[in-house]
PLY file of the C-alpha trace (Angstrom):
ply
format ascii 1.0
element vertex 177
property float x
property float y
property float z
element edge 176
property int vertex1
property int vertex2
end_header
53.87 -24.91 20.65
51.08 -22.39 20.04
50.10 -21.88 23.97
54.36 -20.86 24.31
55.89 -19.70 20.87
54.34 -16.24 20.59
55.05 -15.50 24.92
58.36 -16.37 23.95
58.22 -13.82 21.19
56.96 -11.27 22.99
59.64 -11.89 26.24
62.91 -12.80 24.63
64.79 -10.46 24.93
63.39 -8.78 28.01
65.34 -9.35 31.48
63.60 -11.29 33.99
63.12 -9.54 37.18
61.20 -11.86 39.44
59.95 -15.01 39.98
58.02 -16.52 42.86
55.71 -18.87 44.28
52.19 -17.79 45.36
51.19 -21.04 47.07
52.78 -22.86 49.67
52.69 -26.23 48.01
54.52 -24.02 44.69
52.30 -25.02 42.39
51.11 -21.16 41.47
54.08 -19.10 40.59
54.49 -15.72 39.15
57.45 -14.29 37.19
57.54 -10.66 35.95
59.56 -9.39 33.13
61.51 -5.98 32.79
58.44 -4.55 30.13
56.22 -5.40 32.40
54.66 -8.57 31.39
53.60 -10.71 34.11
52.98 -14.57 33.65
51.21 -16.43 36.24
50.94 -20.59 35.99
49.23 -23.06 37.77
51.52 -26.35 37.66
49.20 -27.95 40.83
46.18 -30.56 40.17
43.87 -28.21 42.00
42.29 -24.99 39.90
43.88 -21.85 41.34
41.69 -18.30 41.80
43.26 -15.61 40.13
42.30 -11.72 40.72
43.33 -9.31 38.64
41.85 -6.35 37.25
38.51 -6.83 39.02
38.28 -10.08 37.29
38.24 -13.19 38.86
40.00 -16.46 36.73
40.34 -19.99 37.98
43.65 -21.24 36.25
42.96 -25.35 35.77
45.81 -27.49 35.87
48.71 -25.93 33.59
46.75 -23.11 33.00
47.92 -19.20 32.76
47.43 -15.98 32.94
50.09 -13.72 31.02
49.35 -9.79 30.82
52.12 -7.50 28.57
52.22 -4.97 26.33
52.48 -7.07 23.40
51.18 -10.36 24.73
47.63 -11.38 26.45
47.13 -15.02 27.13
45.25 -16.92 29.33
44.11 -20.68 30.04
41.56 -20.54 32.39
38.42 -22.48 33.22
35.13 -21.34 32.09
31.91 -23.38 33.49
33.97 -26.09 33.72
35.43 -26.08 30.33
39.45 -25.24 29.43
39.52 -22.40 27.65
42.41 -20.02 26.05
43.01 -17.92 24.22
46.05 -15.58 22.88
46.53 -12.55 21.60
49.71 -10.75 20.17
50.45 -7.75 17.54
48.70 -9.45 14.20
47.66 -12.68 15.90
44.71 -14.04 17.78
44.18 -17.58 18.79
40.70 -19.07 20.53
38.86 -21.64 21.33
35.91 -19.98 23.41
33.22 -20.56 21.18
34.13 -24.54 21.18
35.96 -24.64 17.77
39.68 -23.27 17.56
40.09 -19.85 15.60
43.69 -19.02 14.76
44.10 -15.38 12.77
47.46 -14.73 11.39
47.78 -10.90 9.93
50.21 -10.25 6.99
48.93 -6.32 6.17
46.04 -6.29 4.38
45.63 -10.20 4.12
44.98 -12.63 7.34
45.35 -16.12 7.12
42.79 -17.93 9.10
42.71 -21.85 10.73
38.68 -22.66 11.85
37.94 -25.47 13.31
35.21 -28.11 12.45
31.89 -27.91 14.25
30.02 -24.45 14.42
29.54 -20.88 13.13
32.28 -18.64 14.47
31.87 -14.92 14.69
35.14 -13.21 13.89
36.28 -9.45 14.71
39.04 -8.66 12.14
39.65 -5.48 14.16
41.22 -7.19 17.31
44.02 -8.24 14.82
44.40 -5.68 12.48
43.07 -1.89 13.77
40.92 -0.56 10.94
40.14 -3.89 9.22
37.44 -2.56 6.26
35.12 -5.31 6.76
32.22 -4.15 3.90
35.95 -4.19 1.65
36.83 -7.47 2.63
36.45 -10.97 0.50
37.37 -14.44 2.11
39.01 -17.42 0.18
38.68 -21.17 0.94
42.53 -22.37 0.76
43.98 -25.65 -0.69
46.64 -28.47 1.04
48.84 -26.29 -0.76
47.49 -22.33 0.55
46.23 -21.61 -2.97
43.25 -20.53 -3.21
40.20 -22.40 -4.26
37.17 -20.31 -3.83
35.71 -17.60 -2.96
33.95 -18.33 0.50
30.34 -17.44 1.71
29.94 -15.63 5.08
27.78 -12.72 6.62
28.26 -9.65 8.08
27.16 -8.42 11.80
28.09 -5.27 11.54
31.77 -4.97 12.38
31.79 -8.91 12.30
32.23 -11.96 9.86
30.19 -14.62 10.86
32.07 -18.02 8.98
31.03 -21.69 9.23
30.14 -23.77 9.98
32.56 -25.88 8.65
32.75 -29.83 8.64
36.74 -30.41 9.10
39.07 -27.87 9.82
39.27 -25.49 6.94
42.33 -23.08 6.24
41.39 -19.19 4.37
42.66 -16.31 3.20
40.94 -13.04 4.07
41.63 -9.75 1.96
40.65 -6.22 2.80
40.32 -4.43 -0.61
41.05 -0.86 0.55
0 1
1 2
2 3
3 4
4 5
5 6
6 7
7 8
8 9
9 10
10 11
11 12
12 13
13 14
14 15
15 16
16 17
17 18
18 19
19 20
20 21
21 22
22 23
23 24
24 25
25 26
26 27
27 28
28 29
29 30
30 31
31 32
32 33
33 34
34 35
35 36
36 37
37 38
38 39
39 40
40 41
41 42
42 43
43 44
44 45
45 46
46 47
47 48
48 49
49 50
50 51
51 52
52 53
53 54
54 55
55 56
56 57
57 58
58 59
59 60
60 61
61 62
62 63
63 64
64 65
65 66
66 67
67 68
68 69
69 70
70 71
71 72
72 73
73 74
74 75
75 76
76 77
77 78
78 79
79 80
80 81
81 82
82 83
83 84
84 85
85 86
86 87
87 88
88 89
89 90
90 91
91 92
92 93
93 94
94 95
95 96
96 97
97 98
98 99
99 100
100 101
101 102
102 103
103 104
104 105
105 106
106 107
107 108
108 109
109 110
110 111
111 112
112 113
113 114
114 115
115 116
116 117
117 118
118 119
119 120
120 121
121 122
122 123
123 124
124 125
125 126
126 127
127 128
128 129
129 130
130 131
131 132
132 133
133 134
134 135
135 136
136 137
137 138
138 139
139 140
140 141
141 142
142 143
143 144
144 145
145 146
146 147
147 148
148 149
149 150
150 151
151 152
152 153
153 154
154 155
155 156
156 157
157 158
158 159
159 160
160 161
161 162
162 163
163 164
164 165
165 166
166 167
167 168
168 169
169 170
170 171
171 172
172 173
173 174
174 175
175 176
């Protein structure tokens, strides 16, 4: 659901304009999209090298590499570890850091989904452009998205550092400016 809803978002109404196979066995394939998104999947058992941008991915099994003007998505493998991550107007999704971070922007308020394990360092700017971060309090959530209490984290400069937590933990985060 998460790895496809917000692609699907992003494409839905944008006319298809290609689609083709970049292996011979066809388990790479590439399909472009009339705004210029480009989504590349690996559907084969073997990882697949990607180049693009000077960067080099290796797409595991099912992995992707998508590149729009309103989506940026990738599943790729990272020292042998799946990794992805997604990122959209007001949303960011990833589990780089070994513990899933999911940031949901609603103005001046972001709803965030940590997972259990380790401290997370969190830049509300690659969400929402001119987060305030000295202006900003964070809110442990309830079962029920009320809020519970105020939550302790630390600042890095332009970053929250939250966590870590012990199960996955649901907050609110408000920018007071």
């Amino acid at each position: 659901y998460r790895n496809t809803c917000k692609l699907h978002e992003a494409i839905a109404d944008k006319e298809m304009l290609s689609h083709e196979f970049l292996t011979p066995d066809h388990a790479a394939q590439r399909t472009r999209f009339s705004d210029g998104t480009e989504v590349i999947v690996n559907f084969g058992e073997k990882p697949y090298q990607l180049v693009r941008e000077g960067k080099t991915y290796l797409l595991p099994q099912n992995g992707f590499y998508v590149k729009g003007p309103r989506i940026e998505q990738l599943m790729v493998l990272l020292d042998g570890k799946v990794v992805t991550s997604i990122k959209a107007p007001g949303y960011l999704f990833s589990d780089a850091e070994g513990v899933d971070v999911e940031m949901l922007a609603k103005g001046k308020r972001m709803i965030l989904h940590i997972g259990a394990g380790k401290e997370v360092a969190l830049r509300f700017e690659e969400v929402v452009p001119n987060w305030d971060v000295e202006n900003t309090r964070i809110y442990l959530l309830d079962s029920k998205g009320e809020r519970r209490e105020e939550a302790q984290f630390k600042r890095k400069g332009d970053t929250i550092l939250l966590g870590p937590f012990s199960e996955f933990t649901n907050l609110e985060a408000v920018c007071r400016s």
